[in-house]
N, C-alpha and C positions, 0 to 999 in steps of 0.2 A: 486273203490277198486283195480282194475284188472291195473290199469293206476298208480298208487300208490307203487303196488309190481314190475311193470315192472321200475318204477324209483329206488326203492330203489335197485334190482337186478341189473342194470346198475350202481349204485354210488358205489355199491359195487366190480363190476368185475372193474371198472375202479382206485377205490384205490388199488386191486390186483397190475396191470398193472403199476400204478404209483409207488406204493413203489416197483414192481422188476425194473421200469427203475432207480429207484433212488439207489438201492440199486449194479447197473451197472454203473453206470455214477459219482459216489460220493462214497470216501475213506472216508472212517470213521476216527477220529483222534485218534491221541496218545499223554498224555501230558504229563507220564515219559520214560523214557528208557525199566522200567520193562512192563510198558503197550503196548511199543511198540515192545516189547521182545515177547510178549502174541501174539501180532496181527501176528507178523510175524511168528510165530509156528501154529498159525489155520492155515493163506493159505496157508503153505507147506501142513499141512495135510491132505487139501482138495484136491489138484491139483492132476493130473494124470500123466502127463508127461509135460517135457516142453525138449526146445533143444534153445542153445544158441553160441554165440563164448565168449572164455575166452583169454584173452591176461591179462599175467602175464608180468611186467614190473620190474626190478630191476635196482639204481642205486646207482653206488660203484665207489669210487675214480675218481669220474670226466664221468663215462662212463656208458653209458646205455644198459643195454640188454634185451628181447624182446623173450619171448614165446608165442606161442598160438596155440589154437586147437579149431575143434568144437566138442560140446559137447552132448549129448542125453542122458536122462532120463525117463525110463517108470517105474512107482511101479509094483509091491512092492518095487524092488531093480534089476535094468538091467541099464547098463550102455555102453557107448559107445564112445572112444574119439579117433578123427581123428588129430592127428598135423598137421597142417596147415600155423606153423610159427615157425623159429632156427633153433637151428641146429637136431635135431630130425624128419625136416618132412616129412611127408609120413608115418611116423607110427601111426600106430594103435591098441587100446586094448578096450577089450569087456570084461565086466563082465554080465556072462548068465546064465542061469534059472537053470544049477547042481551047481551054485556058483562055477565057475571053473573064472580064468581069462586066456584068450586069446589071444594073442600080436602077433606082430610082428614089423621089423623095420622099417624104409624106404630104397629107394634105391634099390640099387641091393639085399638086404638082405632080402626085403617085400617075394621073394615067401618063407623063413621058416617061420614057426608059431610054437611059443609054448605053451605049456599051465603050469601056477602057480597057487598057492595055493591063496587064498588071503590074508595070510597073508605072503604071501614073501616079505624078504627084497626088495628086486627089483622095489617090489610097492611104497615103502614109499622114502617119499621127503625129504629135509633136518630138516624137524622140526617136524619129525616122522610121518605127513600127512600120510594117506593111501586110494590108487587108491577107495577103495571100499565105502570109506565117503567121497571122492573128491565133492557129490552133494551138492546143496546148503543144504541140512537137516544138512550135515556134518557141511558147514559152518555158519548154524544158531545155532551148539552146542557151535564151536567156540566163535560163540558172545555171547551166556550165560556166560561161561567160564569166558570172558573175562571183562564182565559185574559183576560177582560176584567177581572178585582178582582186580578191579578198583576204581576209580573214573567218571560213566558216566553219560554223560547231555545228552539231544536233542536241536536241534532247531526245529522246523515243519516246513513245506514250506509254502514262502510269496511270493504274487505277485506270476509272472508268475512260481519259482520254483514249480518241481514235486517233489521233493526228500526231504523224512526227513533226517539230518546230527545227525548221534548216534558219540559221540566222547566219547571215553575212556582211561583216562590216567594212566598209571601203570610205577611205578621209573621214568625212562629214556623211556619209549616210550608210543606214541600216537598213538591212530589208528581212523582214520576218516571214517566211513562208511555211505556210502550212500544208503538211502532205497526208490525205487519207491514207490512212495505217494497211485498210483494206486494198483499197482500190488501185495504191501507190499513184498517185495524179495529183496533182496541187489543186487545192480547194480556196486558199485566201493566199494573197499576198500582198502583205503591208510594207510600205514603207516611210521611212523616218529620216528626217534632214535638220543637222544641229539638235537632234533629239527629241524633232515633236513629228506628230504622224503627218504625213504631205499626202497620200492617197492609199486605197485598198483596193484590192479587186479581189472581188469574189464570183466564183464559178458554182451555182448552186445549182441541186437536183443532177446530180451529173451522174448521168447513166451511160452506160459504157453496153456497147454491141445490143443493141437494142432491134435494129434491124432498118436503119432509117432509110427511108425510100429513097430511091435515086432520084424519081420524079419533083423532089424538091429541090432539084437543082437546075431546072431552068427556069426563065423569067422573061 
């Protein structure tokens, strides 16, 4: 009997073991758009921090241009982005724990700092983006958004692809996003107007609960 419990206590710790390595080693699928809508709104909500580089790409009448920064994220809501690429860099801005945002420029101008409101103009981008939802949380509202005033498909990844392709067509434009299969988190997002690419963003090296210090969140 004693030989019996000692088996069954071992078949038991060992399907423990097996389902967390499988449930580390193997992405669960998605087989609409809104399911995969779902999936990638859990692991935002689970992760704790991650830190990534973002290179934002625009192309316009024949010519390319070329942003980028790296990027930090710790919850609740702390943020941290260093340009790293155009004509802006060397700058940097911090959103930290009194919700104050914290900038400065590059260049000879880095030693002022000032501090805004978060919602100052200053923050926001051409298509009313604001520094303070710049996180992916921001741009997975985006893709709801974009998912409910659409038409979207998926494809799931075959063969050796990691990435589901979430594609959403609205009048005159297309936006192709690509989602690690693993990490469920948008990695590229392209988009397309009257049928030619108009810009991409991509979130590269993107590690997820890393452990990023708080300390990089003031300035």
């Amino acid at each position: 009997m004693f030989f019996v419990k000692q088996v069954v206590i071992f078949l038991l710790a060992f399907a423990v073991i097996l389902g967390a390595s499988l449930g580390k080693g193997q992405a669960s699928s998605a087989s609409s758009p809104q399911e995969l809508l779902q999936t990638i709104n859990q692991r935002f909500s689970t992760l704790k921090d991650y830190q990534c580089q973002v290179v934002s790409t625009t192309y316009k009448d024949g010519k390319t241009k070329q942003d980028g920064h790296k990027y930090f994220f710790k919850k609740p809501h702390l943020i941290r982005l260093e340009v790293n690429i155009g004509k802006d860099k060397g700058a940097v801005a911090v959103y930290n724990k009194a919700g104050k945002v914290r900038a400065h420029a590059g260049g000879l101008l880095s030693i002022f700092t000032i501090t805004m409101e978060p919602n100052d103009k200053r923050l926001q981008d051409g298509d009313g983006g604001t520094f303070v939802e710049s996180h992916l949380g921001g741009t997975i509202k985006d893709i709801e958004k974009a998912i409910a005033n659409g038409k979207a498909t998926i494809s799931a990844p075959q063969g050796d692809q990691k990435v589901y392709q979430l594609q959403i067509e609205r009048l005159n434009r297309k936006d192709i996003i690509f989602i690690d299969s693993q990490l469920f988190l948008p990695i590229v997002w392209d988009t397309y107007k009257e049928g030619k690419l108009v810009s991409k963003t991509e979130w590269k090296n993107l590690q997820i609960d890393i452990g990023v210090e708080e300390k990089l969140f003031s300035l």
